[in-house]
Every structure is written in structure tokens, then in C-alpha cells.
C-alpha positions, 0 to 999 in steps of 0.5 A: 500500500502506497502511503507517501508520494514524494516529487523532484521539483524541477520539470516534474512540478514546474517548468525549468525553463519557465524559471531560466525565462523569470530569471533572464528577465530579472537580470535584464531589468537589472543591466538595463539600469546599469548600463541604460540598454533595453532590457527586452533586448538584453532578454533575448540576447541571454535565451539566445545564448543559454540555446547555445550552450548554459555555460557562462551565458553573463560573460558571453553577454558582457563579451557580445556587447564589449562591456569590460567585466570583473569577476565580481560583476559576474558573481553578482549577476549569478547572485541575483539570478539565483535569489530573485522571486521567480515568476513561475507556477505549477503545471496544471495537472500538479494542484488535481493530482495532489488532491487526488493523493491527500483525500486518499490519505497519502502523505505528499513530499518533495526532494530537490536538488539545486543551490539552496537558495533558488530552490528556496525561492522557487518553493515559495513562489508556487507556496510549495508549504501550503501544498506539501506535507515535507519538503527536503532542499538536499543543498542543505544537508550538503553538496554530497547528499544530492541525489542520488545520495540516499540520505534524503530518501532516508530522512524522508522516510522517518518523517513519514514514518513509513516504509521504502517500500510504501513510498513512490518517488516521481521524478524527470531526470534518468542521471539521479532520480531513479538510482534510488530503487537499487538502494531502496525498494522505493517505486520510481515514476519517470514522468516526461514533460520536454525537459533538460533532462529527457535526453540523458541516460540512465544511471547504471540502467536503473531505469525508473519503475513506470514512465508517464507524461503527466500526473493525471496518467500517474494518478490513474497508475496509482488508483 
């Protein structure tokens, strides 16, 4: 029996590239003010170069319009990125399957990982408290413990106070969500929404226990 569903949060819950979009826009409002461009140019110079490639994009950006830059300018950039209130919301099929899960008495978690304070950021701007029973940044526990450590699993199993075997972990990304059902006998859910991450293998070919498309398919799996 199915007691705890737990979610990744990025391309599972919400879109990532949703995200990348809110926080280009915010970085663009702010090189407007400091270099008097037009943020909504500066906007679609930074996707254009995050579609190239997601590395170094600021640079990049600094590099094509011939602005001198330092080390620090940069990390303040990424800074503002990372800490701005995104402007994002949940896919909609998350809201119906949630209260799918509850009114059937199943405990809701996330586990997530990514820097501690974006994630946190993101957590709020879709008011994930309001929504869920446990939530786990891995972030704050420590680098080390970013999927596919355990340990969040483990934590989330005594705040449950369930079994591995009771809990379901659904989750977008084959290099670290579902590596878990070798160590634990958790089921795993593989859901595929056009994601970064639909592309990548999966890690040592544990592949997850079920693949679905949305959460409404999920739910009619799990009745």
C-alpha cells in the first residue's frame, strides 16, 4: 500500500525553463539600469545564448556587447539570478493530482536538488508549504547528499514514518532520480514533460519503475 508520494521539483512540478525565462528577465531589468540598454533586448540576447550552450551565458553577454567585466560583476549577476522571486507556477495537472493523493490519505513530499537558495525561492513562489506535507532542499544537508545520495530518501522516510517500500518517488531526470530503487525498494515514476533532462541516460540502467507524461496518467497508475 502506497502511503507517501514524494516529487523532484524541477520539470516534474514546474517548468525549468519557465524559471531560466523569470530569471533572464530579472537580470535584464537589472543591466538595463546599469548600463541604460533595453532590457527586452538584453532578454533575448541571454535565451539566445543559454540555446547555445548554459555555460557562462553573463560573460558571453558582457563579451557580445564589449562591456569590460570583473569577476565580481559576474558573481553578482549569478547572485541575483539565483535569489530573485521567480515568476513561475505549477503545471496544471500538479494542484488535481495532489488532491487526488491527500483525500486518499497519502502523505505528499518533495526532494530537490539545486543551490539552496533558488530552490528556496522557487518553493515559495508556487507556496510549495501550503501544498506539501515535507519538503527536503538536499543543498542543505550538503553538496554530497544530492541525489542520488540516499540520505534524503532516508530522512524522508522517518518523517513519514513509513516504509521504502510504501513510498513512490516521481521524478524527470534518468542521471539521479531513479538510482534510488537499487538502494531502496522505493517505486520510481519517470514522468516526461520536454525537459533538460529527457535526453540523458540512465544511471547504471536503473531505469525508473513506470514512465508517464503527466500526473493525471500517474494518478490513474496509482488508483
Amino acid at each position: 500500500m502506497v502511503k507517501a508520494v514524494i516529487f523532484d521539483l524541477d520539470d516534474t512540478l514546474i517548468s525549468e525553463k519557465e524559471y531560466i525565462k523569470s530569471g533572464y528577465r530579472h537580470v535584464a531589468g537589472i543591466i538595463e539600469d546599469r548600463f541604460a540598454m533595453d532590457k527586452k533586448q538584453v532578454f533575448n540576447e541571454l535565451m539566445s545564448l543559454f540555446k547555445v550552450s548554459p555555460l557562462n551565458v553573463f560573460n558571453r553577454l558582457y563579451d557580445k556587447y564589449q562591456i569590460e567585466y570583473s569577476k565580481e560583476m559576474i558573481l553578482d549577476l549569478v547572485k541575483e539570478y539565483r535569489g530573485h522571486l521567480p515568476d513561475i507556477q505549477f503545471y496544471n495537472d500538479v494542484i488535481p493530482c495532489l488532491s487526488e493523493l491527500k483525500k486518499s490519505g497519502v502523505k505528499v513530499g518533495i526532494i530537490t536538488d539545486g543551490y539552496a537558495i533558488a530552490q528556496r525561492q522557487k518553493l515559495k513562489a508556487i507556496q510549495a508549504d501550503e501544498y506539501f506535507d515535507e519538503i527536503i532542499v538536499t543543498d542543505e544537508l550538503g553538496r554530497e547528499y544530492w541525489k542520488p545520495h540516499p540520505k534524503a530518501f532516508e530522512l524522508m522516510k522517518e518523517k513519514f514514518r513509513v516504509n521504502f517500500e510504501e513510498m513512490i518517488y516521481v521524478g524527470d531526470n534518468p542521471e539521479k532520480d531513479f538510482y534510488i530503487s537499487k538502494i531502496y525498494p522505493i517505486k520510481t515514476v519517470r514522468i516526461i514533460r520536454g525537459g533538460v533532462h529527457r535526453e540523458k541516460s540512465y544511471l547504471e540502467g536503473i531505469k525508473a519503475s513506470t514512465t508517464v507524461n503527466n500526473l493525471k496518467n500517474f494518478i490513474n497508475i496509482w488508483r
